[in-house]
VEXDREN-2710 file (C-alpha; in Angstrom, 1 decimal):
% VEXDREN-2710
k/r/px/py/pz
1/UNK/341.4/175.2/269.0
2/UNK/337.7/174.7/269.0
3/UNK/336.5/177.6/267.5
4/UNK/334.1/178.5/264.6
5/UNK/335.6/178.5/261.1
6/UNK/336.4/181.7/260.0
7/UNK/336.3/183.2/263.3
8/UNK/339.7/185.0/264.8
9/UNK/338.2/184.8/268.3
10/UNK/338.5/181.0/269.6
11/UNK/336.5/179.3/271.3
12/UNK/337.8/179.4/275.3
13/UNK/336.8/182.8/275.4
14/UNK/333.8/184.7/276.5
15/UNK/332.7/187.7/273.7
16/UNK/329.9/189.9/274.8
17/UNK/327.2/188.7/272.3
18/UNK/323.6/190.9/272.6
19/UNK/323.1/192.0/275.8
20/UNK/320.2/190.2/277.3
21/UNK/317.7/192.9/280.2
22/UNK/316.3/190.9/282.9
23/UNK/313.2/192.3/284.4
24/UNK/313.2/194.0/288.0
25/UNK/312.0/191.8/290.9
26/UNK/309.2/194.3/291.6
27/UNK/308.2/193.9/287.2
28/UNK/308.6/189.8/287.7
29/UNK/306.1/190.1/290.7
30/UNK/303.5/192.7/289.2
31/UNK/303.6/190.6/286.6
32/UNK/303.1/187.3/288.6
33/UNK/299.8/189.0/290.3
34/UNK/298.9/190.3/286.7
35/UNK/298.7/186.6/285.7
36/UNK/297.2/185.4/289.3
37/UNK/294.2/187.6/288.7
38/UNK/293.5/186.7/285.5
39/UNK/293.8/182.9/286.1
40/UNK/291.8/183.3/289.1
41/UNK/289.2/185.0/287.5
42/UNK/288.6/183.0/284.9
43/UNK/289.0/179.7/286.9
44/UNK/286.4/181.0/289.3
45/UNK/283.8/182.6/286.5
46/UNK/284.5/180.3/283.6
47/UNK/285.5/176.7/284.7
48/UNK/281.9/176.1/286.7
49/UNK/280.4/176.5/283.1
50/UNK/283.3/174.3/281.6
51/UNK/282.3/171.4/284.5
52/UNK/278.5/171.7/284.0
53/UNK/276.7/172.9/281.0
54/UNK/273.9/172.2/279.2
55/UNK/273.8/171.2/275.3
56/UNK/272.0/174.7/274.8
57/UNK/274.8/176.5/276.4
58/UNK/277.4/174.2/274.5
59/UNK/276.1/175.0/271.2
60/UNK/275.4/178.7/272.2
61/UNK/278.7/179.4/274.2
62/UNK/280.6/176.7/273.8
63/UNK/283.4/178.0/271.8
64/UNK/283.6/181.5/273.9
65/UNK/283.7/179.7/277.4
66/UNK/286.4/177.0/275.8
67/UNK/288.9/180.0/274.3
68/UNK/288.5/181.6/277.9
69/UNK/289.3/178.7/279.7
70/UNK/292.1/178.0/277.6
71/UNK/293.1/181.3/278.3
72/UNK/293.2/180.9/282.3
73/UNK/295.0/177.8/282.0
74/UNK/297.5/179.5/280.0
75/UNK/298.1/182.3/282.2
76/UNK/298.3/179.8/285.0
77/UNK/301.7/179.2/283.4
78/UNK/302.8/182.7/284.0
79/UNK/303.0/182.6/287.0
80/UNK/306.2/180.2/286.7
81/UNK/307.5/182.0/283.7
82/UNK/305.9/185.4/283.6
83/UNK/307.9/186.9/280.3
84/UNK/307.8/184.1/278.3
85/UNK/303.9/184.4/278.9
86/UNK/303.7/188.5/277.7
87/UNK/301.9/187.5/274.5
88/UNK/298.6/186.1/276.9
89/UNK/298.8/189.5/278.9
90/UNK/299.0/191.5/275.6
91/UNK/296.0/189.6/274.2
92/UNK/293.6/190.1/276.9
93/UNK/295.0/193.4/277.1
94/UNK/294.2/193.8/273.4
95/UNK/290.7/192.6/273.3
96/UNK/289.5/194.3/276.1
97/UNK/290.5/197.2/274.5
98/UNK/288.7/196.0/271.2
99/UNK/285.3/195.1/273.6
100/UNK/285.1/198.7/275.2
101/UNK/285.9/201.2/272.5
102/UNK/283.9/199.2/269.5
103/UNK/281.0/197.6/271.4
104/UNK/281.2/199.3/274.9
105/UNK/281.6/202.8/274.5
106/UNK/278.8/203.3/271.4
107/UNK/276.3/201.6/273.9
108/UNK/276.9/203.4/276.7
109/UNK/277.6/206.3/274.9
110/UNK/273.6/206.1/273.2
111/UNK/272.3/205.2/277.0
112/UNK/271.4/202.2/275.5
113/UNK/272.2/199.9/278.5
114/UNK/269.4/197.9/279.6
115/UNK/269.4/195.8/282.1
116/UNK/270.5/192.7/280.7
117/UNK/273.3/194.8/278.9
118/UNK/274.3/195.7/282.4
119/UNK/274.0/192.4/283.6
120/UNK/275.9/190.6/281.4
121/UNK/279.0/192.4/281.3
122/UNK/278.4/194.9/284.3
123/UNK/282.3/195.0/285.1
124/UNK/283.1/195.9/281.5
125/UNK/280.4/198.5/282.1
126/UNK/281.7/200.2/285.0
127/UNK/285.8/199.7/283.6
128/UNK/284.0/202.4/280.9
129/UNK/281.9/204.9/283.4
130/UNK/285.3/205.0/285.7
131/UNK/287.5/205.5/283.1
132/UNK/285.5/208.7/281.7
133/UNK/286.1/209.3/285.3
134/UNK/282.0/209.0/286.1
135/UNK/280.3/206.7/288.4
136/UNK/277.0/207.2/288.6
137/UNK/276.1/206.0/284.8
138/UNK/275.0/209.7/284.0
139/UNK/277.0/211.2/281.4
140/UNK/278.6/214.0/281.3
141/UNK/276.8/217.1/280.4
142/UNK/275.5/220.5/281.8
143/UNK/274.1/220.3/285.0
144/UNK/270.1/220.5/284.8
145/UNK/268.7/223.5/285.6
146/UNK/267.2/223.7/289.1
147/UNK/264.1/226.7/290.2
148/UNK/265.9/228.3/292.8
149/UNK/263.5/229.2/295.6
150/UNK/261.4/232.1/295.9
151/UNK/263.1/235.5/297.5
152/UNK/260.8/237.7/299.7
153/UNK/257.5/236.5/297.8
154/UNK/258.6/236.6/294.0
155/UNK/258.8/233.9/291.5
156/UNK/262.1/233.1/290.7
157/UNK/262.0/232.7/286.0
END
């Protein structure tokens, strides 16, 4: 009997051990474009500054543009194995979050977007203004005060 010392149970037969929950086929797939986008993304923003850079860029950027294109490449891999790779979907998830309520939100929030704010991360910028459900980059707020037109010869206050 090859079973484990100690064990009444031997070894030929099955015991249920900790049951094990396999994702849907739909999850496995949103998943699979989850990690199709984000590779794709990054491969088609990222990688053409990975291929050709300058020195300034390298010293200025370098590190930013390297984790990010590490981070493609790793989600590349989920598309084979797409819950092995949950921790790479939870950390973009994660900073993103980080990004637009700590740096995002108190800039757009003090209309202090410029144009090379809005330039350099205008996606991130619009992610914000459509989730406070808004998108044309005007806050929300009491609707100005319009003179309505003058009835039968008087000045409307």
């Amino acid at each position: 009997m090859n079973s484990v010392v100690g064990s009444s149970v031997p070894a030929d037969v099955v015991t249920p051990c900790a049951t094990t929950h396999e994702a849907s086929l739909f999850r496995l797939y949103t998943l699979r474009v989850a990690y199709l986008i984000m590779s794709a993304g990054l491969g088609a923003f990222i990688w053409p500054n990975v291929i050709r850079h300058t020195n300034k860029f390298a010293a200025t950027h370098g590190v930013q543009v390297a984790l990010l294109a590490g981070l493609g490449l790793t989600a590349a891999l989920g598309l084979r194995y797409p819950l092995k790779m949950l921790p790479i979907l939870l950390f973009e998830l994660t900073w993103k979050a980080i990004y637009l309520i700590a740096f995002a939100l108190p800039v757009w929030s003090a209309h202090q977007i410029n144009d090379a704010t809005a330039e350099a991360s205008a996606w991130r910028h619009r992610l914000v203004l459509q989730m406070t459900g808004n998108s044309d980059g005007v806050p929300p707020g009491p609707e100005p005060r319009v003179p309505r037109p003058p009835i039968d010869g008087l000045v409307a206050s």
